[in-house]
Backbone of each chain as nested JSON, in Angstrom:
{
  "chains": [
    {"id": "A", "residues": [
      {"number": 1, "name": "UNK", "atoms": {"N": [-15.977, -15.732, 21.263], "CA": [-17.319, -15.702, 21.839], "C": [-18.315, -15.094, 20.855]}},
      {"number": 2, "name": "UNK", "atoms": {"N": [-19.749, -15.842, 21.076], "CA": [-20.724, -15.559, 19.654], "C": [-21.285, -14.875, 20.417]}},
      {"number": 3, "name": "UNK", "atoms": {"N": [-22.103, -13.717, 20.396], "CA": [-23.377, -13.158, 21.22], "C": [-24.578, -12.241, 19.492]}},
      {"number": 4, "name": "UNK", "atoms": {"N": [-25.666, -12.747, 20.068], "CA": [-27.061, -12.317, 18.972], "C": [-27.363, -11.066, 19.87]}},
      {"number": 5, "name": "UNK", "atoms": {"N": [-27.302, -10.012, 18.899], "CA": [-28.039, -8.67, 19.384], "C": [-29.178, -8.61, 18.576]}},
      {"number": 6, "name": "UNK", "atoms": {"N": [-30.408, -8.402, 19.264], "CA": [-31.397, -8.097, 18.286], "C": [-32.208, -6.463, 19.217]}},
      {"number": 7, "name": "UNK", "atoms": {"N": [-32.678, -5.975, 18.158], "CA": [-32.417, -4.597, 17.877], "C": [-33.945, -4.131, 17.613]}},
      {"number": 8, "name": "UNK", "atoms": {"N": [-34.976, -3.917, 18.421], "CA": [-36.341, -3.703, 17.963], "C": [-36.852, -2.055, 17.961]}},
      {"number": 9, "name": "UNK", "atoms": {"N": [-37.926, -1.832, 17.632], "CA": [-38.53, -0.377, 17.641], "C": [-39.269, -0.055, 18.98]}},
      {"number": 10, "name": "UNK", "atoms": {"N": [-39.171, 0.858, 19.8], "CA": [-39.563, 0.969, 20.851], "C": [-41.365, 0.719, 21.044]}},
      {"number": 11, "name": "UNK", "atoms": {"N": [-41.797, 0.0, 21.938], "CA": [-42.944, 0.086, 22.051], "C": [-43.894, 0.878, 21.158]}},
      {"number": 12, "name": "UNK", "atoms": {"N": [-43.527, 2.629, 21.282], "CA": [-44.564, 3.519, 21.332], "C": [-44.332, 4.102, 19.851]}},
      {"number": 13, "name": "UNK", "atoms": {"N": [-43.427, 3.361, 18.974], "CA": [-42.404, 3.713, 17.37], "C": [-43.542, 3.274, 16.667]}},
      {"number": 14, "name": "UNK", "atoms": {"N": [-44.077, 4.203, 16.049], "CA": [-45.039, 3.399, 14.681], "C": [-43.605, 2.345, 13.462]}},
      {"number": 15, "name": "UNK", "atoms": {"N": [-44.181, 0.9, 13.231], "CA": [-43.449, 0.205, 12.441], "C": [-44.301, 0.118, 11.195]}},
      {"number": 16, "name": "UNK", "atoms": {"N": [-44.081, 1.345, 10.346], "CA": [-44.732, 0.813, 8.817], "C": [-44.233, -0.281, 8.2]}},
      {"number": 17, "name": "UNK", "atoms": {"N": [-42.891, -0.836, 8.454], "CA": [-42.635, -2.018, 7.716], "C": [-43.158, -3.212, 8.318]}},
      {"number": 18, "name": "UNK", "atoms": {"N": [-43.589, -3.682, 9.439], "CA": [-44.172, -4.469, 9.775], "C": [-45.747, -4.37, 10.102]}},
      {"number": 19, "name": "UNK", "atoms": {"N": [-46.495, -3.375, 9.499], "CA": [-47.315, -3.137, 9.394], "C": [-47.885, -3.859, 7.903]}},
      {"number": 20, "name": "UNK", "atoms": {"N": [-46.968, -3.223, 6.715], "CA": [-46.926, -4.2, 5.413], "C": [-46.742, -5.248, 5.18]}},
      {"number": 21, "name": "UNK", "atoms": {"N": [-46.222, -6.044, 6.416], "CA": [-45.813, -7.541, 6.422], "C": [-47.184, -8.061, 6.938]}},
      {"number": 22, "name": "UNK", "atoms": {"N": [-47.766, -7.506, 7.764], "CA": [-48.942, -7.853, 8.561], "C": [-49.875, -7.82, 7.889]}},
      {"number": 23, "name": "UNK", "atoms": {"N": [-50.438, -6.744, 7.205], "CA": [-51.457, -6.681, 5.81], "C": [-51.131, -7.669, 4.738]}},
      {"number": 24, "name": "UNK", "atoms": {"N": [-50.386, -7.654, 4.506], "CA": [-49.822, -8.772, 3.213], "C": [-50.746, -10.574, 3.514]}},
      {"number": 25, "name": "UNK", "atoms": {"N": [-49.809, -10.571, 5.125], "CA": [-50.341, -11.736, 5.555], "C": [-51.72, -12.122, 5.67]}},
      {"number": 26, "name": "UNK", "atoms": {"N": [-52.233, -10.874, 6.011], "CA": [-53.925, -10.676, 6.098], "C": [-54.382, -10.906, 4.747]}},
      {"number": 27, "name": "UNK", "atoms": {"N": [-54.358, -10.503, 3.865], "CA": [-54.706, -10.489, 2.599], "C": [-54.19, -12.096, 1.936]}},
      {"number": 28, "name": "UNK", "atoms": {"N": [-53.294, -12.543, 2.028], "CA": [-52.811, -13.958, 2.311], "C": [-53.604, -15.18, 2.599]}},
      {"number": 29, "name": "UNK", "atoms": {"N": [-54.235, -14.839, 3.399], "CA": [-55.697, -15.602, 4.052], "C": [-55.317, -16.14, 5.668]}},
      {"number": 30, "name": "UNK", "atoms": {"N": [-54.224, -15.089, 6.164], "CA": [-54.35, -15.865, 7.392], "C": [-54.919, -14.931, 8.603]}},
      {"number": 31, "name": "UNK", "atoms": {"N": [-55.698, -16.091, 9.45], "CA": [-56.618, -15.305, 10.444], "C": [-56.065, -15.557, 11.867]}},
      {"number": 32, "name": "UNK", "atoms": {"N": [-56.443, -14.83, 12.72], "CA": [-56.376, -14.49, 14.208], "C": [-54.894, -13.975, 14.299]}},
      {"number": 33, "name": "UNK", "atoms": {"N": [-54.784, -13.376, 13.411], "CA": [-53.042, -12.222, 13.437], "C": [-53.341, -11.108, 14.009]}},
      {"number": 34, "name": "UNK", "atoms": {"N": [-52.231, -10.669, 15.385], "CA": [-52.764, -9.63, 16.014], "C": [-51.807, -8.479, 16.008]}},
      {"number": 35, "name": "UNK", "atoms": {"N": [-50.492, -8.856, 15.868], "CA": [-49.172, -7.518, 15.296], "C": [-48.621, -8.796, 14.943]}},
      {"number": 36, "name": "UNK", "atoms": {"N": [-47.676, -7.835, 14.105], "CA": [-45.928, -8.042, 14.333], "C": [-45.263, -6.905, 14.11]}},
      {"number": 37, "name": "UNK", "atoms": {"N": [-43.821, -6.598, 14.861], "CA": [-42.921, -5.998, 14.754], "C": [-41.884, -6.365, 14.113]}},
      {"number": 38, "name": "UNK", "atoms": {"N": [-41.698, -5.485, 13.26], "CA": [-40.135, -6.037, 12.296], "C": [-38.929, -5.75, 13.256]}},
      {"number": 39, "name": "UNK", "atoms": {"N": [-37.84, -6.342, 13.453], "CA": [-36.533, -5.171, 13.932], "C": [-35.617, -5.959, 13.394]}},
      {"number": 40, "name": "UNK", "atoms": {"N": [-34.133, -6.034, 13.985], "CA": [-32.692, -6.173, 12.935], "C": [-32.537, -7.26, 14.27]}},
      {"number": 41, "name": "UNK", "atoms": {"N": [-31.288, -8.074, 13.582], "CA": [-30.642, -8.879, 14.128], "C": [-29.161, -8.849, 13.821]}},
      {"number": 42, "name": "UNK", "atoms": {"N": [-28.209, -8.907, 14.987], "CA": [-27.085, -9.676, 14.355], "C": [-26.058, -10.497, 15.458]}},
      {"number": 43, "name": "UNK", "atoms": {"N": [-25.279, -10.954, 14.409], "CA": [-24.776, -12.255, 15.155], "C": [-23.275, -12.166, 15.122]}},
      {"number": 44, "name": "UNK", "atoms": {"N": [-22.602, -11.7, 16.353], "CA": [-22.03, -10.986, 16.039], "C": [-20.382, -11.708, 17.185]}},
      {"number": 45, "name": "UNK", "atoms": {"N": [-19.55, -11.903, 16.539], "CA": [-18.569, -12.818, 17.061], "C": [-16.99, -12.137, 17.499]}},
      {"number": 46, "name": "UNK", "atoms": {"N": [-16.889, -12.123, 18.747], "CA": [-15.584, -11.109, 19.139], "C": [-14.176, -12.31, 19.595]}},
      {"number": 47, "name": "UNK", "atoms": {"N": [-13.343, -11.863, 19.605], "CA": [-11.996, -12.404, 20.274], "C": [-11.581, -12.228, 21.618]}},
      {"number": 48, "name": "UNK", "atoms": {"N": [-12.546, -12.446, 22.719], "CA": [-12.158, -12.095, 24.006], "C": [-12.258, -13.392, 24.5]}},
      {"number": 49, "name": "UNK", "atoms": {"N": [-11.362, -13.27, 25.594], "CA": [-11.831, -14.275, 26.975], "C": [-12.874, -13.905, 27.649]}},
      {"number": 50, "name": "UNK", "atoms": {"N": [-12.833, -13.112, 28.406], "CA": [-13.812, -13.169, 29.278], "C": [-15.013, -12.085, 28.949]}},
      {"number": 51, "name": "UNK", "atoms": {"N": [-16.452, -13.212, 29.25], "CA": [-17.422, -12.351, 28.906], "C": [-17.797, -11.418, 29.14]}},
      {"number": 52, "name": "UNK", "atoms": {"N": [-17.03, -10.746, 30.219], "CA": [-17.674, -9.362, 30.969], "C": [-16.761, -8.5, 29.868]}},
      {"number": 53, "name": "UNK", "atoms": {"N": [-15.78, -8.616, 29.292], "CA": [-15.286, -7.404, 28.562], "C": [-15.68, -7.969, 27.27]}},
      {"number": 54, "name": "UNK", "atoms": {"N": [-15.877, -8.771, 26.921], "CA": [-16.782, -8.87, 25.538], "C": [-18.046, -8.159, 25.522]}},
      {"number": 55, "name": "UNK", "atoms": {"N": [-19.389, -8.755, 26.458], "CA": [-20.323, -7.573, 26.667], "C": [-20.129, -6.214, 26.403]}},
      {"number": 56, "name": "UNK", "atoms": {"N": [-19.024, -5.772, 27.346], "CA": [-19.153, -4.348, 27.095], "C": [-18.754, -3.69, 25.839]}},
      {"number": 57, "name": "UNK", "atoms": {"N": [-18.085, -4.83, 25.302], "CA": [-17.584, -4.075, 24.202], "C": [-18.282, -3.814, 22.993]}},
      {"number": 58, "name": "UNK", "atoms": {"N": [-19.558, -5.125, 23.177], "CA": [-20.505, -5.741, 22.526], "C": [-22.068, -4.335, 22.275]}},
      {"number": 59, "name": "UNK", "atoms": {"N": [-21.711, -3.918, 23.831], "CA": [-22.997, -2.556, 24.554], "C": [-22.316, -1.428, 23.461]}},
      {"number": 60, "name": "UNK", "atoms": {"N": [-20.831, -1.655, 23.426], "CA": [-20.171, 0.039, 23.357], "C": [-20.44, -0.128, 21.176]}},
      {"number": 61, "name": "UNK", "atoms": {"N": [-20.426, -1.217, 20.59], "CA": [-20.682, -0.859, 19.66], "C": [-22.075, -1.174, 18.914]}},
      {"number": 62, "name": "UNK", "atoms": {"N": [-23.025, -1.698, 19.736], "CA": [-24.516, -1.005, 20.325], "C": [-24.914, 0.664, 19.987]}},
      {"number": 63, "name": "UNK", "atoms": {"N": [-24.318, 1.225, 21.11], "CA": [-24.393, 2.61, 21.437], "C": [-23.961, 3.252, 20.339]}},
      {"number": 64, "name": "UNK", "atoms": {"N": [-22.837, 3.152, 19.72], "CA": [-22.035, 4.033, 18.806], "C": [-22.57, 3.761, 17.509]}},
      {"number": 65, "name": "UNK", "atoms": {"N": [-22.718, 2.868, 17.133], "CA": [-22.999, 2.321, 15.223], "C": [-24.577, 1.642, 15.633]}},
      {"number": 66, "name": "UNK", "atoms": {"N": [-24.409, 0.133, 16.232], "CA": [-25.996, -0.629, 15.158], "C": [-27.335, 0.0, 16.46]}},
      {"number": 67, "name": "UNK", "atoms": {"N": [-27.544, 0.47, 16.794], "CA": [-28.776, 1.182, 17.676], "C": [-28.785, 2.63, 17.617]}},
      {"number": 68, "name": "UNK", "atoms": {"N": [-29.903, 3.412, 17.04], "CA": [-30.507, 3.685, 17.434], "C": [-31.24, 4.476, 19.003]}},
      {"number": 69, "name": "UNK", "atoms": {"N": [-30.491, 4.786, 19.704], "CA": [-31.285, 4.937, 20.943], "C": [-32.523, 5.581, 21.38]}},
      {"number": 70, "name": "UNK", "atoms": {"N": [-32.816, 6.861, 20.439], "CA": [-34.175, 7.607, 20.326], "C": [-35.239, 6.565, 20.288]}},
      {"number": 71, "name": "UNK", "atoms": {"N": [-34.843, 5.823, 19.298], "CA": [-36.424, 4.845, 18.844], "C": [-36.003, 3.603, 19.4]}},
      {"number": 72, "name": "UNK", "atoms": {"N": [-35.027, 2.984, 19.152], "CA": [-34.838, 1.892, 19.044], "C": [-34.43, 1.082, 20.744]}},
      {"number": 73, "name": "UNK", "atoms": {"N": [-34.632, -0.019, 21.036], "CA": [-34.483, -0.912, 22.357], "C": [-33.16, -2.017, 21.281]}},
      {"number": 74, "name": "UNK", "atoms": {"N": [-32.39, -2.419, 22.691], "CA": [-31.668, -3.641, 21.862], "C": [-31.559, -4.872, 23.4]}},
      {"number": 75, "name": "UNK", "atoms": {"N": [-31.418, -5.672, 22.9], "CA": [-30.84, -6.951, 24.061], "C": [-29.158, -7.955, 23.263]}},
      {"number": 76, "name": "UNK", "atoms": {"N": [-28.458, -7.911, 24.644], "CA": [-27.457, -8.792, 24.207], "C": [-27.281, -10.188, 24.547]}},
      {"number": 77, "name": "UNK", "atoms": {"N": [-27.853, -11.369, 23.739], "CA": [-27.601, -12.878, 24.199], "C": [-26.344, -13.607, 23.92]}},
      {"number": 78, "name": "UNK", "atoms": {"N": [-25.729, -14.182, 24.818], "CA": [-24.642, -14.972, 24.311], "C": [-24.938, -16.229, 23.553]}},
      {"number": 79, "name": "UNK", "atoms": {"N": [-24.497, -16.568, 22.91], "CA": [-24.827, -17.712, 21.899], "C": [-23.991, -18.905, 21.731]}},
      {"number": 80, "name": "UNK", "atoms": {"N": [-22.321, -18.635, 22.238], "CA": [-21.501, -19.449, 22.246], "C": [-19.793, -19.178, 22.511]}}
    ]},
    {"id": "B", "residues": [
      {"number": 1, "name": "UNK", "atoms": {"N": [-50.687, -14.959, 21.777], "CA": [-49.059, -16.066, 21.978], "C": [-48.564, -15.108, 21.485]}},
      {"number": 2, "name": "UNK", "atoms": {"N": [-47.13, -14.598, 21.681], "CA": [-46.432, -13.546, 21.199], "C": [-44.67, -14.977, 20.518]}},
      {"number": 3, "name": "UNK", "atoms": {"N": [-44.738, -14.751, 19.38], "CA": [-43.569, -15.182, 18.862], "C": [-42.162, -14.598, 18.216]}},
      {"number": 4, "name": "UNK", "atoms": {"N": [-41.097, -14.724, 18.647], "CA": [-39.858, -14.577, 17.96], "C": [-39.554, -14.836, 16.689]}},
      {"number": 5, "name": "UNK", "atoms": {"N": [-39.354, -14.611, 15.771], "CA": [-38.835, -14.953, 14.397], "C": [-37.448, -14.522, 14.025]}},
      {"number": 6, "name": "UNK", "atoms": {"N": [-36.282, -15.671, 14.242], "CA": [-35.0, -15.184, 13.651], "C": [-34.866, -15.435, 12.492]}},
      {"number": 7, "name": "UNK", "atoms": {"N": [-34.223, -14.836, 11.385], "CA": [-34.235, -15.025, 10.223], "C": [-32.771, -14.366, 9.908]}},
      {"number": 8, "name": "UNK", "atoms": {"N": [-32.189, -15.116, 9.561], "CA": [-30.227, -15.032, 8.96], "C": [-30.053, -15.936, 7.761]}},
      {"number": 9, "name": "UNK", "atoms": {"N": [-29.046, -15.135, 7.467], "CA": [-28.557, -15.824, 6.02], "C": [-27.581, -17.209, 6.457]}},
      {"number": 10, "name": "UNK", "atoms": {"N": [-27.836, -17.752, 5.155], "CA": [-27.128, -19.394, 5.72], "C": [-25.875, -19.397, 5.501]}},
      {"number": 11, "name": "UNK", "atoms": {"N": [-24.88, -20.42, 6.149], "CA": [-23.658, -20.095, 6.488], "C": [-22.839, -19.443, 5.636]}},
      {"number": 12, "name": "UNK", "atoms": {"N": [-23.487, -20.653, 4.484], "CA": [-22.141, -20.132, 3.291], "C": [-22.554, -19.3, 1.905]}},
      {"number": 13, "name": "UNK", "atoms": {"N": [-23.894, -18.327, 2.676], "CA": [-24.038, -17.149, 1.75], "C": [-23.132, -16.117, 2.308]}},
      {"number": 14, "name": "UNK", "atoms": {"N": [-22.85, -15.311, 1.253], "CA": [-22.01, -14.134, 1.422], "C": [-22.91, -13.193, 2.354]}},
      {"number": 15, "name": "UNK", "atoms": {"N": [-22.457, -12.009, 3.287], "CA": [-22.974, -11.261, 4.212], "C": [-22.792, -9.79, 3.388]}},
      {"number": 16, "name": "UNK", "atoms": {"N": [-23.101, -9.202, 2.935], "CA": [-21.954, -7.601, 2.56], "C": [-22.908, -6.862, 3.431]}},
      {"number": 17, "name": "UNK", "atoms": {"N": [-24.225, -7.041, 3.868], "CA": [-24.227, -5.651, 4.639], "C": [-23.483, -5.815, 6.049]}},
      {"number": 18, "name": "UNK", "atoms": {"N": [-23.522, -7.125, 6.6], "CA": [-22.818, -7.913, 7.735], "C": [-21.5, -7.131, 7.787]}},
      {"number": 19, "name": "UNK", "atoms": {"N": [-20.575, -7.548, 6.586], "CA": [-19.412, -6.93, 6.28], "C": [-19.401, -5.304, 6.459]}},
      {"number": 20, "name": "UNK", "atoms": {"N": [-20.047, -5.046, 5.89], "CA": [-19.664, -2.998, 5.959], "C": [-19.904, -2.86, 7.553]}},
      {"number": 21, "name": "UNK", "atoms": {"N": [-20.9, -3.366, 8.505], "CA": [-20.831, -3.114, 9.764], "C": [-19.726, -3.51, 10.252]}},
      {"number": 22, "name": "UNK", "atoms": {"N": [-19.027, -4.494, 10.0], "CA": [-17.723, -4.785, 10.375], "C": [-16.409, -4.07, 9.855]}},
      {"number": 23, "name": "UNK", "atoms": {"N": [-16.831, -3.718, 8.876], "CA": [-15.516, -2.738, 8.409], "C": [-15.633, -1.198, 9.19]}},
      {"number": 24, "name": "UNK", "atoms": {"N": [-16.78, -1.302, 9.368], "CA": [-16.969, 0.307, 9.798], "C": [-16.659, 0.174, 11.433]}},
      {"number": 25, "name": "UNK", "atoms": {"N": [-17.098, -0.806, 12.164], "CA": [-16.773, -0.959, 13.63], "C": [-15.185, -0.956, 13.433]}},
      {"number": 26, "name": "UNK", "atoms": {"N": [-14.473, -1.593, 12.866], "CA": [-12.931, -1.544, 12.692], "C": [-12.497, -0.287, 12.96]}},
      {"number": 27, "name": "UNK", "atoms": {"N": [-13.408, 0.132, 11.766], "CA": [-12.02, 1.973, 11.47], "C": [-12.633, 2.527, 12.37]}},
      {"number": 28, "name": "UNK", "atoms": {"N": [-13.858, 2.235, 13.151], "CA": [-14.094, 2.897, 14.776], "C": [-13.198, 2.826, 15.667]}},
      {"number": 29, "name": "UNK", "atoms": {"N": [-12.34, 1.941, 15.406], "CA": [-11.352, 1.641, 16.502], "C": [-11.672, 0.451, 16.956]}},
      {"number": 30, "name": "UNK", "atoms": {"N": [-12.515, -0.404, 16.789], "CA": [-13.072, -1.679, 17.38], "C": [-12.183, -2.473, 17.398]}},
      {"number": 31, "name": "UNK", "atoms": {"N": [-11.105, -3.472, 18.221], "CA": [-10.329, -4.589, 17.708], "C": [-11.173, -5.94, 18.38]}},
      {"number": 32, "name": "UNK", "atoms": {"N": [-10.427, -6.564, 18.236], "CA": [-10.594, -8.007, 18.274], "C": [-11.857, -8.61, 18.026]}},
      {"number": 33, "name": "UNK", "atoms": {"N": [-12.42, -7.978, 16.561], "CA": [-13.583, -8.065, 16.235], "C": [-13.633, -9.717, 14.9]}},
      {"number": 34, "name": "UNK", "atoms": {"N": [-14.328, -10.488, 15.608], "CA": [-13.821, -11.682, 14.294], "C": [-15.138, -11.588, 13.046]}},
      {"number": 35, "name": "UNK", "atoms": {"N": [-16.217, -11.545, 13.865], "CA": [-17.513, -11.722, 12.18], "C": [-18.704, -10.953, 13.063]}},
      {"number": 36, "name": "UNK", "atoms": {"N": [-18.997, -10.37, 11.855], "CA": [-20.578, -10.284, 11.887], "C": [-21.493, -9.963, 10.753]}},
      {"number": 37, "name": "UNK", "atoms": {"N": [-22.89, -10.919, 11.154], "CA": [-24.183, -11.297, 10.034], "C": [-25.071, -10.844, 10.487]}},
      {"number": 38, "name": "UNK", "atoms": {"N": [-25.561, -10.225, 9.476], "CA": [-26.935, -9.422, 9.468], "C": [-27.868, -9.859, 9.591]}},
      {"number": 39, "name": "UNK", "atoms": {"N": [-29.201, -10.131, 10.141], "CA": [-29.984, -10.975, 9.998], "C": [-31.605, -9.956, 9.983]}},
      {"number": 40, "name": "UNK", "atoms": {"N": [-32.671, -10.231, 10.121], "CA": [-34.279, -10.098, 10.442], "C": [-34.591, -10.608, 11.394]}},
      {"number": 41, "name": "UNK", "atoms": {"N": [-35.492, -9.679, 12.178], "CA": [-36.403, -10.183, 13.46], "C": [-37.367, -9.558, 13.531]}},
      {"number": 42, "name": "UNK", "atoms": {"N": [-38.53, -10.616, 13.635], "CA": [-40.32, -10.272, 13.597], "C": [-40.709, -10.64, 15.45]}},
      {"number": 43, "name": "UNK", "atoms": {"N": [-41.577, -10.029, 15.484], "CA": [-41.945, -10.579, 16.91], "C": [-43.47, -10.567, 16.299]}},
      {"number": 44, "name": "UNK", "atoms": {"N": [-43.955, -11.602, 16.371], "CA": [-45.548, -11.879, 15.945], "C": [-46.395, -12.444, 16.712]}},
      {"number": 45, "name": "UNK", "atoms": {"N": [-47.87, -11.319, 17.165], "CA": [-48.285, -11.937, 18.152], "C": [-49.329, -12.658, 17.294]}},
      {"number": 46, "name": "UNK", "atoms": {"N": [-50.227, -14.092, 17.766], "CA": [-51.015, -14.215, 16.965], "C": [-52.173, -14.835, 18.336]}},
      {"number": 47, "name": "UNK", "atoms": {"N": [-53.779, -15.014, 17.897], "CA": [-54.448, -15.333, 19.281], "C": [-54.909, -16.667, 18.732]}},
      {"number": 48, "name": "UNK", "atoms": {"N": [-54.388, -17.769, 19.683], "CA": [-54.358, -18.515, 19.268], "C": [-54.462, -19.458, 20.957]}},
      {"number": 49, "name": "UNK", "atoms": {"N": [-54.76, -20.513, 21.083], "CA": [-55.094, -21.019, 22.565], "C": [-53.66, -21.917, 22.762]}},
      {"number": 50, "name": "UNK", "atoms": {"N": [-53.964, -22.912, 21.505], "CA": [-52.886, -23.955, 21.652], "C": [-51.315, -23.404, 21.363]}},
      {"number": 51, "name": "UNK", "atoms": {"N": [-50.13, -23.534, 22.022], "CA": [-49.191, -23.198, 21.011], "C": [-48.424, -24.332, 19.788]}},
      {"number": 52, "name": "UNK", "atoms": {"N": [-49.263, -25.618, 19.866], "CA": [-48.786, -26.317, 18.51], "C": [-49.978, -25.686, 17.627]}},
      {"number": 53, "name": "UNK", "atoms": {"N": [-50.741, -25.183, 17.491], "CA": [-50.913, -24.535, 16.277], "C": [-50.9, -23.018, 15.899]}},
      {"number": 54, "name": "UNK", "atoms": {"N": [-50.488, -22.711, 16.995], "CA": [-49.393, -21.071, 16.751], "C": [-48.179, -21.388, 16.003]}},
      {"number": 55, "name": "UNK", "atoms": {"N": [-47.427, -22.689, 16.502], "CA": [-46.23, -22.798, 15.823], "C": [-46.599, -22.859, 14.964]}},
      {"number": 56, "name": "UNK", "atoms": {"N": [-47.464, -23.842, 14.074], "CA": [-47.708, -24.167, 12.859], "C": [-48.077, -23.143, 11.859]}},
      {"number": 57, "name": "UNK", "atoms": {"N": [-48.772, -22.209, 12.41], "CA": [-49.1, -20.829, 11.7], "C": [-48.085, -19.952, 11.709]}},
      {"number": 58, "name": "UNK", "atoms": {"N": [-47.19, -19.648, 12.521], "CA": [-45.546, -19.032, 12.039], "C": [-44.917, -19.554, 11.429]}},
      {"number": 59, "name": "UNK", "atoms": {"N": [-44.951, -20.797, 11.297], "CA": [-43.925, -21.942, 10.607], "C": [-44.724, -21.706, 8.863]}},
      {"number": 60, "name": "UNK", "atoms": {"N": [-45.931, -21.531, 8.712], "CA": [-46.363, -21.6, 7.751], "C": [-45.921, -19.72, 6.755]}},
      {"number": 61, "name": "UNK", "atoms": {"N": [-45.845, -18.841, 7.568], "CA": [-46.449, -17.683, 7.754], "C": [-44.48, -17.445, 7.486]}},
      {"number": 62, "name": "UNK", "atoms": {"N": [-44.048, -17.978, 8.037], "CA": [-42.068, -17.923, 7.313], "C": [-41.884, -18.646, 6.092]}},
      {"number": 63, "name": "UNK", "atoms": {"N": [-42.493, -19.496, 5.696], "CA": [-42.258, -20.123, 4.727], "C": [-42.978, -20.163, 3.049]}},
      {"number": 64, "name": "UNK", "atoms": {"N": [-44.186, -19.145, 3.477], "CA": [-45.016, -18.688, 2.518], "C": [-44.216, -17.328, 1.999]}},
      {"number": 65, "name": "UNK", "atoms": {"N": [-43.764, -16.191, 3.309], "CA": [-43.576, -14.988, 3.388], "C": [-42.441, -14.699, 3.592]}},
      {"number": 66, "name": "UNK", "atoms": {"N": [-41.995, -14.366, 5.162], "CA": [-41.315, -13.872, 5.451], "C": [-39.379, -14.472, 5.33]}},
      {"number": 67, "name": "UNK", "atoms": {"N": [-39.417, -15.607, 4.67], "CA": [-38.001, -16.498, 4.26], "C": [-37.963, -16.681, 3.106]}},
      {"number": 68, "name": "UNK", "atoms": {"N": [-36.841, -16.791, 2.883], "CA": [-36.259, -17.028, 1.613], "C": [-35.908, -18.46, 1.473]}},
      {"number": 69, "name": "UNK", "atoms": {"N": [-36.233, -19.779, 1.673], "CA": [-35.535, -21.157, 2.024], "C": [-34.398, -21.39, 1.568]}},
      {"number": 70, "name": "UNK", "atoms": {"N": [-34.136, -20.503, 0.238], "CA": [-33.134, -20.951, -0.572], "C": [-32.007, -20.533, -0.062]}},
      {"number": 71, "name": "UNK", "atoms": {"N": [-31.743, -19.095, 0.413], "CA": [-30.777, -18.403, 1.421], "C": [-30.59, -18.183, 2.535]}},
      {"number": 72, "name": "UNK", "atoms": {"N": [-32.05, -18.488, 3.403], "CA": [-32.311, -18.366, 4.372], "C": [-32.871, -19.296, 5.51]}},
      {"number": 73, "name": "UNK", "atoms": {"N": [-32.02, -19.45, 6.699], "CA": [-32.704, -20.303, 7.843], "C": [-33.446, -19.543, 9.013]}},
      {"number": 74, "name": "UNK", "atoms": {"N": [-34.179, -20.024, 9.522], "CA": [-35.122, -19.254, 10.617], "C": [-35.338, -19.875, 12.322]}},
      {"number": 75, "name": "UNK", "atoms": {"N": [-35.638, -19.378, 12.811], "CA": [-35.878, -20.001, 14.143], "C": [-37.406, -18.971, 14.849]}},
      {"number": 76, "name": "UNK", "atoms": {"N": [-37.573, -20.191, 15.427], "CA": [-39.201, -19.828, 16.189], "C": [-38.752, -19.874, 17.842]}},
      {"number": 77, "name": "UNK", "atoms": {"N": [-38.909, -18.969, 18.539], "CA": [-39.1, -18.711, 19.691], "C": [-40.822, -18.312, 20.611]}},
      {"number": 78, "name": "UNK", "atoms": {"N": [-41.111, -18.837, 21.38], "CA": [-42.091, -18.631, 21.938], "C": [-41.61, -17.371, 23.185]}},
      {"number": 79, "name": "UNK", "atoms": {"N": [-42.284, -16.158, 23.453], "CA": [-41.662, -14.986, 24.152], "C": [-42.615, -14.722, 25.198]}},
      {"number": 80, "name": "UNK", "atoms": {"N": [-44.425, -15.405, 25.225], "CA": [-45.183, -15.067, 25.937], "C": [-46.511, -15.636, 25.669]}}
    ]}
  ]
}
């Protein structure tokens, strides 16, 4: 089973790196740009049957290694 | 219009930061772990009425900037 975690900065997180992506673009020549937020992605493929213990297992190494929880929000999509 | 931007490396580029998250979830104790790829995610709002020419301005705005074509594939999501 495939599931995409993507991994963003909380609402209220100043993002200087997507702040530099945003200026860049501005300076670029493009107009009516109003944010963007940078965050991480990954794609991330386990050996289970069933999706309810893949999820969790998916949440539990979330929590422990790729998030963040102070700053960071994450969502888990299945993909395949 | 608020947009998604996935951005991952293409199949048959090598991953190593992908890899060290996977080696490191291992010696966490993680099993039945098969792959995982690292990827980028922008969420870009832009003000714009139509969304065929929002797409066209992310589509332009990944391919000027934020992608690599040569290593990299992308996907556009519409979020709002």
């Amino acid at each position: 089973m495939k599931f995409s975690v993507t991994v963003t900065l909380k609402k209220d997180v100043l993002d200087p790196q997507g702040k530099v992506v945003l200026n860049t673009l501005i300076n670029m020549g493009m107009n009516n740009l109003k944010n963007i937020r940078q965050g991480k992605h990954f794609e991330i493929e386990v050996d289970e049957k069933k999706q309810s213990e893949a999820e969790k297992k998916i949440d539990e190494m979330c929590k422990k290694l790729l998030v963040n929880l102070i700053i960071e929000d994450y969502t888990i999509t299945k993909i395949s």
